[in-house]
C-alpha positions in Angstrom: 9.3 9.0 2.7 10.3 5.5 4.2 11.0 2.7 2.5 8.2 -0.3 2.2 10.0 -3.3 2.8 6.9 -6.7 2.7 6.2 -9.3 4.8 8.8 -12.6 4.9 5.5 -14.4 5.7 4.0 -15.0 9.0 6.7 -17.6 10.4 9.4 -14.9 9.8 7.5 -12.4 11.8 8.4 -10.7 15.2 6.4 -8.6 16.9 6.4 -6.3 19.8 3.5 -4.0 21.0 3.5 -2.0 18.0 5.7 -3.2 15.3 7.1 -6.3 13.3 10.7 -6.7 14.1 11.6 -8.0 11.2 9.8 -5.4 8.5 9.7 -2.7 11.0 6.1 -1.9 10.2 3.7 -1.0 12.1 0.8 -4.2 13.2 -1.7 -1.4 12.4 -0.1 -0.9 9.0 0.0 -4.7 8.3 -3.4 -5.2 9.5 -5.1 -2.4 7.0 -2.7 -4.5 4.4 -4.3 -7.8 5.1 -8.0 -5.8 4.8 -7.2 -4.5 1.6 -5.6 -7.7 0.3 -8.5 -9.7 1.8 -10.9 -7.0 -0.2 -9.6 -7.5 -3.1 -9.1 -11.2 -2.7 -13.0 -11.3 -2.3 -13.9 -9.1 -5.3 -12.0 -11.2 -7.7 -13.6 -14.7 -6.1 -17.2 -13.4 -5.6 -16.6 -12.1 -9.9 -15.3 -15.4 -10.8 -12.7 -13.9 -12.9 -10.6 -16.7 -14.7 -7.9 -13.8 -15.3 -6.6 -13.4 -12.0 -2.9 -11.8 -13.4 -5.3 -9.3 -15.4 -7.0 -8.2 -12.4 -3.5 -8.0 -9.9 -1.9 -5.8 -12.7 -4.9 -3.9 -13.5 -5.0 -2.9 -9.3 -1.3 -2.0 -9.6 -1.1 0.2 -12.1 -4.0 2.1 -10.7 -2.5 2.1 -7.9 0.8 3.3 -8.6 -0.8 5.9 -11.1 -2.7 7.6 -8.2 0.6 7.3 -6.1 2.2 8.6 -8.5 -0.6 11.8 -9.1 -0.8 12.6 -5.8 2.6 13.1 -5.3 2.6 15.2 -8.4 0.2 17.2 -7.1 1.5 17.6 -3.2 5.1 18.8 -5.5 3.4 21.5 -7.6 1.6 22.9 -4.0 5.0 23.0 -2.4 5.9 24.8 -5.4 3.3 27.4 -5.4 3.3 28.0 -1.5 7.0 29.0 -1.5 8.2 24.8 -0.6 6.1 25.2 2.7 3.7 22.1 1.8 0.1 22.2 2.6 -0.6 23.3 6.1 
């Protein structure tokens, strides 16, 4: 597991071929983040929601629920295949 450690903003950024220098993630990484912030961006706008905070915590705690199953589940099948993981 590594540690997610955001954007300081586009000013702050350094990049080489294949990382940021200063996050140390990945361009392809931040690039599927912007696409999925820009998705969701668009969703809210094209709904017209006037709760914007509703829908932001709404997608986090789904988010960090299914995070949070998922890794449940990948435990309990390193469990029951002797700590092996999936293969």
């Amino acid at each position: 597991m590594q540690h997610f450690k955001p954007c300081l903003g586009k000013t702050a950024c350094a990049e080489n071929e294949t990382h940021c220098l200063t996050c140390g993630r990945t361009l392809a990484t931040i690039a599927r983040t912007r696409r999925l912030v820009d998705d969701l961006v668009a969703l809210a706008v094209e709904e017209d929601y006037d709760n914007v905070e509703d829908f932001m915590a709404y997608i986090s705690r789904r988010v960090g629920k299914k995070i949070k199953h998922l890794r449940q589940q990948s435990g309990s099948s390193a469990t029951e295949d002797g700590g092996q993981g999936k293969q």
